[in-house]
Each structure stands twice: as C-alpha cells, then as structure tokens.
C-alpha positions in Angstrom: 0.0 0.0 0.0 2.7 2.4 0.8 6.7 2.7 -0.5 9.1 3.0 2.0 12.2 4.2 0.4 15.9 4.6 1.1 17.4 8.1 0.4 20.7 6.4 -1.7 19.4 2.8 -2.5 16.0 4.3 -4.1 16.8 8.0 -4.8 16.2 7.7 -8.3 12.7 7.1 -7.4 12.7 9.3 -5.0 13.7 11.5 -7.9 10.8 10.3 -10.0 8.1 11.0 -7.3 9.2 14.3 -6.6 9.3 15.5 -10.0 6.1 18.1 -10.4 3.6 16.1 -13.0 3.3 13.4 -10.3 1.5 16.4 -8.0 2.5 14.8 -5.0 2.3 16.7 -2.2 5.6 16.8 0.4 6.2 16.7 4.0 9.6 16.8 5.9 8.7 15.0 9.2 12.7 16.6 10.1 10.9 19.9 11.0 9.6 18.7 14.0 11.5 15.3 14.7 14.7 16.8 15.2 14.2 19.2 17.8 12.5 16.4 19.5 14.9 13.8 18.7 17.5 16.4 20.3 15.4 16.6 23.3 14.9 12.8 24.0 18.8 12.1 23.5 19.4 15.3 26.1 19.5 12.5 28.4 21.2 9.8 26.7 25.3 9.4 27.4 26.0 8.8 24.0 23.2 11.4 22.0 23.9 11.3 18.0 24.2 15.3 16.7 20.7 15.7 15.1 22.1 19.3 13.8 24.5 17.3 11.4 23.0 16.6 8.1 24.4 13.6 7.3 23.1 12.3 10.1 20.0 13.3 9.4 20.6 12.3 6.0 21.6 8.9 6.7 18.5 7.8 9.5 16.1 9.2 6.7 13.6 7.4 5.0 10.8 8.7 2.2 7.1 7.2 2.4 5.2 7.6 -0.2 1.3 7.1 0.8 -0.5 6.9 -2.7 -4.2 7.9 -1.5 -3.0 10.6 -0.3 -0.9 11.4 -3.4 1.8 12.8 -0.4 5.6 11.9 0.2 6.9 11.8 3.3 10.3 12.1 4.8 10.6 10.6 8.3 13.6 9.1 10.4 14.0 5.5 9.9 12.3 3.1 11.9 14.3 2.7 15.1 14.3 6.8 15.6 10.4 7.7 14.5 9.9 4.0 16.9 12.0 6.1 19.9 9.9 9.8 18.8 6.3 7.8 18.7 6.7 6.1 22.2 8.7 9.0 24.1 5.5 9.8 25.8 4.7 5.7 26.6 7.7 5.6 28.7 7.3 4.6 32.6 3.5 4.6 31.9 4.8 1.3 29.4 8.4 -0.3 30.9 10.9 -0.3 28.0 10.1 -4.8 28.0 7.0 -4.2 27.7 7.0 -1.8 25.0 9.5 -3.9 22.8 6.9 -6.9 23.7 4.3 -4.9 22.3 6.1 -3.9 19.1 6.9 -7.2 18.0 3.8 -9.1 18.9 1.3 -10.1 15.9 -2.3 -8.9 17.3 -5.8 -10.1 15.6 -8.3 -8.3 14.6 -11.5 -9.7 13.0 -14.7 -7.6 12.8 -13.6 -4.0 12.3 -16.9 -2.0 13.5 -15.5 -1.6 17.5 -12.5 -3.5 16.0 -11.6 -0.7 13.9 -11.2 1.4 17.1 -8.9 -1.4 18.7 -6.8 -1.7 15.9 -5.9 2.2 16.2 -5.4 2.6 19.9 -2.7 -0.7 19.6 -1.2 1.6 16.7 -1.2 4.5 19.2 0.2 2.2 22.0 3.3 1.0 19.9 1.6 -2.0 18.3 3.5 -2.6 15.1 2.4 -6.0 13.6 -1.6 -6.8 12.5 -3.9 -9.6 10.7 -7.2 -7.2 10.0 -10.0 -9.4 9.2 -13.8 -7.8 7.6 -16.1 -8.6 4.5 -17.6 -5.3 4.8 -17.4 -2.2 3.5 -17.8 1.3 4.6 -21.8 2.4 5.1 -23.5 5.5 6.1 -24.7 4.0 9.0 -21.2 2.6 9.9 -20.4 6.8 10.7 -22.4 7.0 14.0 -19.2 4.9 15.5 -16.6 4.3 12.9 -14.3 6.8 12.7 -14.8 7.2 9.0 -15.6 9.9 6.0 -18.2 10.5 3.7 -15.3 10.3 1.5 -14.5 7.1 1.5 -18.3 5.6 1.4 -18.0 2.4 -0.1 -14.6 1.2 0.6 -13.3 -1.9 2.7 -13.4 -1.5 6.1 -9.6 -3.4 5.7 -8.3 -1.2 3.4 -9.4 1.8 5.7 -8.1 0.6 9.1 -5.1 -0.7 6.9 -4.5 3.2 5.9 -5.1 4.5 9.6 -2.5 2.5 10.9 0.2 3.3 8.3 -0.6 7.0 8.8 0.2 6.6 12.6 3.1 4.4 11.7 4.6 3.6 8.3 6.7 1.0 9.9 3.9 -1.3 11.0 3.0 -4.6 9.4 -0.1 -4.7 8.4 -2.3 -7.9 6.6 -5.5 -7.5 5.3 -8.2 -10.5 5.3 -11.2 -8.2 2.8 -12.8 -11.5 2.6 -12.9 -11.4 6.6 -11.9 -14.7 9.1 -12.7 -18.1 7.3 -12.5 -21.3 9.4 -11.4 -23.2 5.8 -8.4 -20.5 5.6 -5.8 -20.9 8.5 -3.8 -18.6 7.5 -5.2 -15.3 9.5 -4.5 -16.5 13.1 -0.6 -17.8 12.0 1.7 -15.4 10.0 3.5 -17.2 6.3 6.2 -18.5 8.8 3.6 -20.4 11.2 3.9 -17.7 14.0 0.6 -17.4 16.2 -1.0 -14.3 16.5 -0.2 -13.4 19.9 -3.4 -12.4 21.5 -7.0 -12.3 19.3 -9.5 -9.6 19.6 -13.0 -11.0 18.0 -15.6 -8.0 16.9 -17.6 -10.7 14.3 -21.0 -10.3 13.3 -21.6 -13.4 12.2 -22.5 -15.8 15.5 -21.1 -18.8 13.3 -17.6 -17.8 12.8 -17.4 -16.2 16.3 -17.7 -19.6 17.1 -15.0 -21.0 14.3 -12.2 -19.1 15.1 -12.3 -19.6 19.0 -12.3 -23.4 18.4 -9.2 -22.2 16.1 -7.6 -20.0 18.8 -8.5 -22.6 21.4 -6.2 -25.3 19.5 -3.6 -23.0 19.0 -3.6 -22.0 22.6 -4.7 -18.4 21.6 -6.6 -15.8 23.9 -9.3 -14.1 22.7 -10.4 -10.8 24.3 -13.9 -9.1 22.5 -15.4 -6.1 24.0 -19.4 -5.5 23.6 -21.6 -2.7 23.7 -23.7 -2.2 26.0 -25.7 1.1 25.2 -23.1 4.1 26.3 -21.2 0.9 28.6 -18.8 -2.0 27.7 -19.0 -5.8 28.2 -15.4 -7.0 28.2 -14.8 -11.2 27.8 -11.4 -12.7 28.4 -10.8 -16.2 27.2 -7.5 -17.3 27.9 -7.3 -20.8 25.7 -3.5 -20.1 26.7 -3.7 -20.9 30.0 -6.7 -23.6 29.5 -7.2 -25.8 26.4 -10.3 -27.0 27.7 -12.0 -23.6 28.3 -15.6 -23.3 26.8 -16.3 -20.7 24.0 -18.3 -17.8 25.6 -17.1 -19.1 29.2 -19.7 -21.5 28.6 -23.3 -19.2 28.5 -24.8 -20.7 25.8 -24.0 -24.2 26.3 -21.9 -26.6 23.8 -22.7 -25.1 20.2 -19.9 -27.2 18.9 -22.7 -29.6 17.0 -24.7 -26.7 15.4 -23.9 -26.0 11.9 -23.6 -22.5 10.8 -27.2 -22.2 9.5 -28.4 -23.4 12.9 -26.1 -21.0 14.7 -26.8 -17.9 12.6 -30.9 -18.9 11.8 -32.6 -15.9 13.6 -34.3 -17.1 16.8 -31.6 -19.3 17.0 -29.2 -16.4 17.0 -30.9 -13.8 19.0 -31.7 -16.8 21.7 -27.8 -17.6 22.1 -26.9 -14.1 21.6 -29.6 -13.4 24.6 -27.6 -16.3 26.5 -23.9 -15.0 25.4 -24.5 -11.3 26.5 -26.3 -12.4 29.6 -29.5 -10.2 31.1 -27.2 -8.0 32.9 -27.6 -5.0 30.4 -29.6 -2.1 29.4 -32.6 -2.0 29.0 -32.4 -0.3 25.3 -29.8 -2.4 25.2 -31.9 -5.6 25.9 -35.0 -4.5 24.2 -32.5 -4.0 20.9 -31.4 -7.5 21.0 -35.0 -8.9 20.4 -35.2 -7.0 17.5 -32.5 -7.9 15.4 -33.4 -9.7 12.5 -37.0 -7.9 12.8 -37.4 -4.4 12.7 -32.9 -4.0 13.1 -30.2 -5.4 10.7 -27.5 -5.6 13.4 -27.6 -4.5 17.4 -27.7 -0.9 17.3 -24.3 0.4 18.5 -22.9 3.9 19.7 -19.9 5.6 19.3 -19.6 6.4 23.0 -19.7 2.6 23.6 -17.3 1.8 20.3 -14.5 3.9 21.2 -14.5 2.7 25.0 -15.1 -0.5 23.5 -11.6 0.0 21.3 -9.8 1.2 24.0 -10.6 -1.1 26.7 -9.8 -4.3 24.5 -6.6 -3.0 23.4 -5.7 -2.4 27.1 -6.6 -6.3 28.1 -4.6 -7.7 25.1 -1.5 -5.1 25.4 -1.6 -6.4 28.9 -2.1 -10.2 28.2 0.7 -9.8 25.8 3.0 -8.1 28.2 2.2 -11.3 30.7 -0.2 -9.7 32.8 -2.3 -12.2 35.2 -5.8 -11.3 33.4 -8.1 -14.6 34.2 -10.8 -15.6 32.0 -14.0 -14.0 32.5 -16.4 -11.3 32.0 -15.5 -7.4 32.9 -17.7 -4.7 32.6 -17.3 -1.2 32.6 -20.2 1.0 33.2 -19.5 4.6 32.3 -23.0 6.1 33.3 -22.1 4.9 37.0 -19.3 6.1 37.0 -20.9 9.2 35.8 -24.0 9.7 37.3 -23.6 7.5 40.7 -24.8 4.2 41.5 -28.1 5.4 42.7 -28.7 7.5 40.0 -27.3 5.7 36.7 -28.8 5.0 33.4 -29.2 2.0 34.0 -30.9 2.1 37.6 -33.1 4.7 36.2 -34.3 3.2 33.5 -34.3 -0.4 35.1 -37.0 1.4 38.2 -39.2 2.3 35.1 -42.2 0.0 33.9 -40.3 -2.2 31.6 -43.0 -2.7 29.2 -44.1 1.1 28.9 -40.6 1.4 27.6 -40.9 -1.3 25.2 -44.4 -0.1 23.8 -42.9 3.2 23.4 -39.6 2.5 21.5 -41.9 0.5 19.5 -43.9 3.0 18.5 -40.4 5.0 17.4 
C-alpha cells in the first residue's frame, strides 16, 4: 500500500516521485523530529548530533502514501519507533513496550475493531492480521471513525490506511474476505507464528464460534469487547492458560454440534446471543437485542460505547501480551455509574421504570 524508500538505495525514485507532473504533495517529518529527537537524546550518554546533516541524511527514509498522493520524509524506523513512544515511557516499561512492538495482534470484525486496531497503533503496536467482508456504510459513521469520503470502501483497506498514517513501519495484513475457518492462514503469519493475542468484533454468531475453536487449538486468547448502550461488556478467554475452556465461558452451552445455518438462523441467533451477553444489560440495550433480525439489521451500536469498547480491548490484550495475570471472565465497565452515581445511573433509572411502557414506546419510534 505504501513505499518505503531509502534516500541512496531508491533516490532515483525518490527523484521520480518528486518530479512536479506526479503532484504529490511533500512533508519533511525533520521539521519537528529533530528538535524532539535532540530533546529525548538530552538525556542519553552517548546522543547522535541531530544538527549534522548527514546524520539526518543517513537515518532518513521517504514514504510515499498513494491515496494521499503525499511523500513523506521521516527518520527510519528505530528513531520515528524512539519519537512515537517518548511519551509511553514509565506509563509502558521499555520490555514491555518492545513486547508490544513485535507481537502479531488479531483483529477480526472491524466496527469496535476498527477502534482497537488504532489505539494498539497508538500504543506502539506494530504488527496486524485485519479481518472484515464489509465495507464502509453511512450508518457505519455514528461509531466508525470514517468519512463520507471514502463511502463504499473496505473496512480493511481503511483501518489498513489509519494504521500506516500513525506508523509507516507497521505490518499490516489484510483479510477483505474477513476470518474463514477453511483458511488458517489469518491466526498464524507465512512463517507459522501465532497471533499473539486475538480480539473477535464478528457479526456473524457462526464464525465467532469458528475461530475460538481455532484459537483454542492453537492455545490463543481471545479478548472481545461489547456494547452495552453508552457501557462496555469485556470477555477474556484465555485458551493459553486452558485448552479446555468453553467458548463464551460456557453461556450458551456446547454449540460445537450446530452447523452455521443453525447457529446464525434468527431465533436461534438472538436466543444464544440473549444467553452470550447475559441479562445483565440495558434496557435499550436488551430490548434492541429482540429486534435484530425484525425491525434491526444488526444490534444498534454507539460511538460512545465503540471507542470505550476500542480502547478497553486493546488495554486487556497489550496487557495479556505483556504477561499480565488477566483470568478468564467477564468485565464490565459501566461509564454512566461512573458518571452519574450508582443510585442515580442510566441503567438504575431506566431499570425502576415500567419495563413494558418502555418497550411499547420504543416500539412506536
């Protein structure tokens, strides 16, 4: 997707590109980097002299990022690794930031996915499998950090594009087909490396089922954050730990003899998907689940709930990943009682209401 070019071993494309009938925009990254480059190494024994061209020179590299017909010149990917987590450090220990760099992270389903994918990128996560069928919708832009402009692309190709802006360095592999069980190839990398830790956003109750009996025989965990209206569900499934632990912790029973049409046939589906998020929730929340696959498409989802969502999953798998003792289990994180009080949340208030008024009136909406 993008060209990462050496100043001497590619300059004569370097040439090329900069040449005025390709209309590429250009952006030295060296206006700001070396002043803060000069300020990290302030306190280093052994600082490189940043005001030396050829130093510059030489830990340059030139990105060129075709959709946005712009070349870049950055330092190479130790120094721009060094300027993009000087602000990690302490908050992240220097293991556990290198941990984090080099570990392959899964993605599939990239709705809230989308959002976990870019806080990893913003945490110092370098290496991706992307997985989603889907493309870009109108209604995708009440949580999906999208534009109108870019309607009708894949949903890969997108958070493909947002991670290379944040960091040109990363490796990034798109699945635009999304997570098959048939394929094997999205939870290993070419060389058979598992993917450290796997974050499952999927629509489709079916394969959410297929890829944790995958990641359960490869001894992967799986982390997927839920919305629950402006609040977040959080499972932890650690099939490293436990070979033997049962998909969904167990809620909806053994669906290891349902085939896919079973699984995904819609009472089927919104009874296990009743079971799997358990009763604990909203009521908007709860009401919205019986109507999926009636008067809804999909469970209605906010972007209050999708970015918390993003950002609390990427915390439990950074944290997995850097060996923290996260047990299997449910987590929730309730955001309206944290802002309103226990006695006076959301989801107090609206649970001391006469359930079925409600129902009758978002019915009539």
């Amino acid at each position: 997707m993008i060209e990462v070019l050496h100043p001497t071993d590619d300059a004569e494309r370097i040439e090329e590109l900069r040449r005025a009938e390709y209309g590429l925009a250009y952006v030295d990254g060296w206006a700001t980097a070396r002043s803060e480059l000069i300020a990290i190494d302030s306190f280093s024994s052994l600082p490189l002299d940043w005001n030396d061209e050829r130093v510059v020179d030489s830990s340059s590299r030139f990105i060129h990022f075709p959709w946005r017909s712009t070349l870049v010149r950055l330092p190479d990917s130790e120094h721009f690794y060094r300027l993009r987590t000087a602000r990690n450090r302490f908050l992240i220990d220097n293991d556990e930031q290198t941990t984090w760099g080099s570990a392959l992270i899964g993605i599939a389903g990239l709705s809230v996915g989308s959002s976990v994918a870019a806080v990893c990128s913003l945490t110092g996560a370098r290496r991706f499998h992307i997985a989603d069928p889907d493309t870009l919708g109108p209604s995708n832009l009440n949580r999906l950090q999208g534009s109108v402009c870019d309607l009708g692309m894949a949903k890969v190709t997108l958070a493909q594009r947002r991670i290379l802006e944040i960091d040109p360095y990363s490796d990034v592999s798109g699945f635009p087909g999304g997570y098959t069980s048939t394929d094997g190839t999205f939870l290993r990398s070419s060389g058979g490396e598992r993917v450290a830790v796997l974050v499952e956003e999927m629509d489709d109750l079916a394969m959410k089922l297929a890829i944790r009996l995958e990641a359960r025989a490869l001894q992967i965990p799986v982390v997927m954050a839920t919305d629950n209206g402006d609040n977040v569900i959080l499972d932890v499934e650690r099939y490293d730990r436990d070979a033997n632990y049962p998909p969904f912790h167990g809620r909806a029973g053994d669906l290891t003899a349902c085939s896919e049409s079973e699984l995904n046939e819609p009472a089927n589906r919104t009874r296990l998907a009743n079971a799997i998020v358990g009763s604990d929730v909203t009521p908007r929340t709860r009401y919205s689940l019986t109507e999926v696959g009636r008067t809804l498409p999909s469970w209605p989802q906010l972007g209050t709930a999708a970015n918390a969502a993003g950002s609390t999953a990427a915390l439990a798998a950074r944290l997995m990943v850097s060996g923290a003792d996260i047990q299997s289990g449910r987590y929730r994180v309730d955001l309206d009682r944290i802002l309103l009080g226990e006695s006076a949340s959301l989801a107090t208030r609206w649970n001391e209401l006469d359930e079925s008024a409600f129902v009758r009136s978002m019915a009539q909406q």
